[in-house]
C-alpha positions as CSV (number, residue, x, y, z in Angstrom):
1,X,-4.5,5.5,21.1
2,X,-1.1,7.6,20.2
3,X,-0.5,9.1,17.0
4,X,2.9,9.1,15.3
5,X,3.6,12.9,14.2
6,X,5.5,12.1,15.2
7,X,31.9,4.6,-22.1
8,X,35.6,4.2,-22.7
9,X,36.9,4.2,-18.5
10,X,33.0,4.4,-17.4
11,X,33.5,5.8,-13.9
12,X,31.1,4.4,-11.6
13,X,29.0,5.9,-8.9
14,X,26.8,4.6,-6.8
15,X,23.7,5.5,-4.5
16,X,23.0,3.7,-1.7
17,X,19.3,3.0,-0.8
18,X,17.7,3.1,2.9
19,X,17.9,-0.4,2.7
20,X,21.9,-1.0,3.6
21,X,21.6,-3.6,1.0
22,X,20.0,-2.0,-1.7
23,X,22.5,0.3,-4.4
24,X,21.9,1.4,-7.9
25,X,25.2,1.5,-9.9
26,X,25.6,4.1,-12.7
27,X,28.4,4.9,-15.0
28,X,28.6,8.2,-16.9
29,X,27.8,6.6,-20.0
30,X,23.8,6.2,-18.2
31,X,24.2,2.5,-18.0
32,X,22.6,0.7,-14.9
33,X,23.3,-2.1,-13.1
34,X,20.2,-2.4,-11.1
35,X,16.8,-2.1,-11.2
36,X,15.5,1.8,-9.9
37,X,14.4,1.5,-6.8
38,X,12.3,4.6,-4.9
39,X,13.6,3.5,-1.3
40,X,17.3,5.0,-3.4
41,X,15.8,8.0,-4.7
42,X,13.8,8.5,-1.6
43,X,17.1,8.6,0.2
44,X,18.3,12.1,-1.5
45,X,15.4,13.8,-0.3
46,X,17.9,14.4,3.0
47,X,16.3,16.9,5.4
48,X,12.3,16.6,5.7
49,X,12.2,12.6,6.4
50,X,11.4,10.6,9.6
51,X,11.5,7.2,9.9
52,X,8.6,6.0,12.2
53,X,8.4,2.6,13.8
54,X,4.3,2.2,14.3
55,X,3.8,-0.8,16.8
56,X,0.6,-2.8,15.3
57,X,-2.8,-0.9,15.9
58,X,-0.5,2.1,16.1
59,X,-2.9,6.0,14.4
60,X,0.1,7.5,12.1
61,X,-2.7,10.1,11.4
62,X,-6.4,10.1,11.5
63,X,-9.1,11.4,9.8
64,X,-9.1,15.7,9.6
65,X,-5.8,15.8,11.3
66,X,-3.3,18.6,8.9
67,X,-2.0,17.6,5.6
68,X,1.5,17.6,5.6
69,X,3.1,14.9,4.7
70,X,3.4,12.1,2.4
71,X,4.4,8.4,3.7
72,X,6.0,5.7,2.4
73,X,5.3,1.9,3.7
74,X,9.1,0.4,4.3
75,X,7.9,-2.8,6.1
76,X,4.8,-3.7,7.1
77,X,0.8,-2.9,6.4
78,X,-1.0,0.1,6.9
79,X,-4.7,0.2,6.9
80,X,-6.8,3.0,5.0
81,X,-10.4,3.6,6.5
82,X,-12.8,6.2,6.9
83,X,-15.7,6.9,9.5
84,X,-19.2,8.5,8.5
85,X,-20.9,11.6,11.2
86,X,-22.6,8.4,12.0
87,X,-19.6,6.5,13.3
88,X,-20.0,3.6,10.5
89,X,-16.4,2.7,9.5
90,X,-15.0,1.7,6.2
91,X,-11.4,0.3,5.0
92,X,-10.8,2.0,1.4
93,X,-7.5,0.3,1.4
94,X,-4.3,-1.7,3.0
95,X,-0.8,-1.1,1.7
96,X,1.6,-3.3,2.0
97,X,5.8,-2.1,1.7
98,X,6.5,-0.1,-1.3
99,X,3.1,2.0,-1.2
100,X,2.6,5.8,-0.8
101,X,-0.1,7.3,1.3
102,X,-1.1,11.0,2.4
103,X,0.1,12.1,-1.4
104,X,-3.4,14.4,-1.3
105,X,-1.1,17.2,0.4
106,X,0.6,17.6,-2.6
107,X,-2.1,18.9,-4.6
108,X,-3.4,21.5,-1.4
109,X,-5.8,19.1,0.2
110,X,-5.9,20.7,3.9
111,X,-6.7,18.0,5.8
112,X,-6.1,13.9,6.1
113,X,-9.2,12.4,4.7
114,X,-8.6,8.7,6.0
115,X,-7.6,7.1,8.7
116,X,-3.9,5.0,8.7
117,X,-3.6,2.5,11.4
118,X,-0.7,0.0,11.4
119,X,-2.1,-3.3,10.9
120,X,1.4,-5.0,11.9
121,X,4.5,-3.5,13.4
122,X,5.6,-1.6,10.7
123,X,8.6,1.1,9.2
124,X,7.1,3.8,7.9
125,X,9.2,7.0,5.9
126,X,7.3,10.3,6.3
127,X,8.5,12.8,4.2
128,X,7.5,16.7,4.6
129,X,5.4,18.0,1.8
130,X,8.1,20.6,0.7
131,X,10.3,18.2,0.6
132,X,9.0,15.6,-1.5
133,X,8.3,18.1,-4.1
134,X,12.4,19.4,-4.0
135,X,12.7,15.5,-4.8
136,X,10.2,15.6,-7.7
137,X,11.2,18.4,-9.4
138,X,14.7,17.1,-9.4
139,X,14.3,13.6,-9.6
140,X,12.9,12.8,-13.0
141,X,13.1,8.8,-12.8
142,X,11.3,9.1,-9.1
143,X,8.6,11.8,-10.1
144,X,8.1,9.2,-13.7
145,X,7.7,6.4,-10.6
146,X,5.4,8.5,-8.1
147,X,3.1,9.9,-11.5
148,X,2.4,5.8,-12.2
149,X,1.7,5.4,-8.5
150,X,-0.8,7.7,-8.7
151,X,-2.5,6.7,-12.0
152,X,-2.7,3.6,-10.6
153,X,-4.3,4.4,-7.2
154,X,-7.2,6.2,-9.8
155,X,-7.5,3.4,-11.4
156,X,-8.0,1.3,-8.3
157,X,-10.4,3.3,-7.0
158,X,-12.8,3.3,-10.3
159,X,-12.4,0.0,-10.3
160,X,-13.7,-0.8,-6.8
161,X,-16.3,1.3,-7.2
162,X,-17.7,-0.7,-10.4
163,X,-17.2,-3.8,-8.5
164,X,-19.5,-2.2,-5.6
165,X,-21.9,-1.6,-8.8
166,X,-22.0,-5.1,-11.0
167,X,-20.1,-7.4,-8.7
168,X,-21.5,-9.9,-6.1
169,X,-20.1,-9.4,-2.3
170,X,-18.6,-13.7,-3.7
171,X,-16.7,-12.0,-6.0
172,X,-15.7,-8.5,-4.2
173,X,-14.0,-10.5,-1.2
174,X,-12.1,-13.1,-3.4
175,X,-10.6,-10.0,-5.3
176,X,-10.1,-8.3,-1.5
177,X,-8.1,-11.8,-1.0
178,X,-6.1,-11.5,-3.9
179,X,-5.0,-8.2,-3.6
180,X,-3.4,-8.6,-0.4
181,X,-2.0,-11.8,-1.4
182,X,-0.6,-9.6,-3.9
183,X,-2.0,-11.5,-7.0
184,X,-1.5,-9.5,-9.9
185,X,1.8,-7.3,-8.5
186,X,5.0,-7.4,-9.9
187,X,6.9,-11.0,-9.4
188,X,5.5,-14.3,-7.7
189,X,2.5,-13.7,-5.5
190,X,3.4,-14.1,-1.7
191,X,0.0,-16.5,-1.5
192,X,0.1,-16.3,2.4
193,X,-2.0,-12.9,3.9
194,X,-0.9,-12.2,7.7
195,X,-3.5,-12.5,10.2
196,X,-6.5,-10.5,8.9
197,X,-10.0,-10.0,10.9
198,X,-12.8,-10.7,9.3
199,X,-14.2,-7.3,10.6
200,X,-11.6,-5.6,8.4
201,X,-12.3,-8.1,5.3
202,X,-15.9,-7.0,5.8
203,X,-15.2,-3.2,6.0
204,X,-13.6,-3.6,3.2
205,X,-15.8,-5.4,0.8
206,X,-18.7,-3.7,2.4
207,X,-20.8,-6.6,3.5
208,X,-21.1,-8.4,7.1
209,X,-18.9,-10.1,9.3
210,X,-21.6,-13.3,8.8
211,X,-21.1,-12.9,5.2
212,X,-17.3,-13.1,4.9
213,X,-17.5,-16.0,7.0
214,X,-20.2,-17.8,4.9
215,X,-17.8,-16.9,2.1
216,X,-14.6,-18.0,3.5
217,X,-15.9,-21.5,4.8
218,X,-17.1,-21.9,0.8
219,X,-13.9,-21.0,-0.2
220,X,-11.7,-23.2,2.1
221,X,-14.5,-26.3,1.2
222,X,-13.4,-25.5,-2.3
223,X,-9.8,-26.0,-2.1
224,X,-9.6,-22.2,-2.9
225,X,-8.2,-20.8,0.8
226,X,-6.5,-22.1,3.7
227,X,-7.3,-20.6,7.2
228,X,-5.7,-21.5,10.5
229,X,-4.4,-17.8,11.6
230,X,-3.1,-16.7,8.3
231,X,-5.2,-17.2,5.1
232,X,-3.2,-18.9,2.7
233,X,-4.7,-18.2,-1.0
234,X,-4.6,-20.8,-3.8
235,X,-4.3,-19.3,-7.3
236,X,-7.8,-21.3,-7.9
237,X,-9.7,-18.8,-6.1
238,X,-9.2,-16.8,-9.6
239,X,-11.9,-19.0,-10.4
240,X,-14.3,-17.0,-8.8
241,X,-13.0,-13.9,-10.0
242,X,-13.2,-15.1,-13.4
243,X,-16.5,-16.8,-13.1
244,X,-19.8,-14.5,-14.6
């Protein structure tokens, strides 16, 4: 498999995103017309980005390759995983568009230490580490955005590792559900999760492929899920989130 290395008159001004259709509108009195956006900041950072188009099941780096880069999901999904000495395999995360990976370059970490697969065809921005700190250190509103990011992704992580502790493997795969439904994110949830194997759903809750199966018939007998290529998620599968 390849890898991709590959206010009296308030005069306006305005910044125009990668997205053609995305601007943020500012007058000299600091008003604004639109919510920030990182895909506008993003696009200052000028010289040090590619864009990559990653077919699906397309490496954009694997595990020990160099740290030099930081990416940011435009479109599509992009699986996290890592492999043991032993070649067991495990999926610490999939981001959907807006997330960053590869950020442990900024803080001198040598080398990758996950894998990132495409798990559709996907856009992905990858930015050179020197130049996505220029953009930090200049950008206050994007570094206040990228800081949150990264609190979060801490947070995520302590979290999944108490739910490995206390929580039943019921529980940890209807959060796994809800997460890439995107439960829980900013505006209404998107309910419907693009085709999925159940090998990955079982990497990532850390159980068997038997097991997530078991799980998923319960859940569709339920009224909780809907499966017939895509997995469609009911907001009633909080139920067994919530349930002690």
């Amino acid at each position: 498999m390849n890898k991709m290395h590959t206010a009296s008159r308030a005069e306006t001004k305005t910044v125009v995103g990668l997205l053609p259709d995305k601007k943020i509108t500012r007058s000299t009195a600091g008003t604004r017309a639109t919510p920030f956006t990182p895909q506008a900041f993003l696009a200052k950072v000028g010289h040090g980005k590619t864009t990559l188009q990653a077919p699906k099941a397309q490496v954009i780096f694997s595990q020990g390759d160099a740290a030099s880069a930081v990416f940011y999901v435009r479109a599509g999904r992009v699986k996290l995983s890592v492999r043991s000495q032993h070649g067991k395999e495990a999926v610490v995360g999939i981001l959907a568009r807006g997330g960053f990976f590869g950020e442990g370059c900024l803080v001198g970490q040598p080398t990758c230490m996950v894998t990132a697969t495409a798990l559709d065809a996907s856009t992905i921005l990858r930015i050179d580490k020197a130049a996505m700190i220029r953009v930090l250190h200049h950008e206050a509103s994007f570094a206040k955005l990228f800081i949150a990011h990264l609190l979060s992704h801490n947070v995520r992580i302590q979290k999944d590792l108490v739910d490995h502790l206390f929580n039943s493997a019921e529980k940890r795969l209807a959060q796994a559900l809800l997460l890439l439904a995107r439960y829980g994110k900013d505006g209404e949830p998107e309910g419907d999760i693009p085709k999925v194997s159940q090998e990955a759903l079982a990497e990532m809750v850390g159980i068997t492929r038997s097991r997530v199966r078991l799980f998923l018939d319960k859940f569709r007998a339920l009224g909780f899920i809907h499966y017939n290529g895509t997995i469609q998620v009911h907001r009633s599968l909080l139920n067994i989130v919530l349930h002690d």
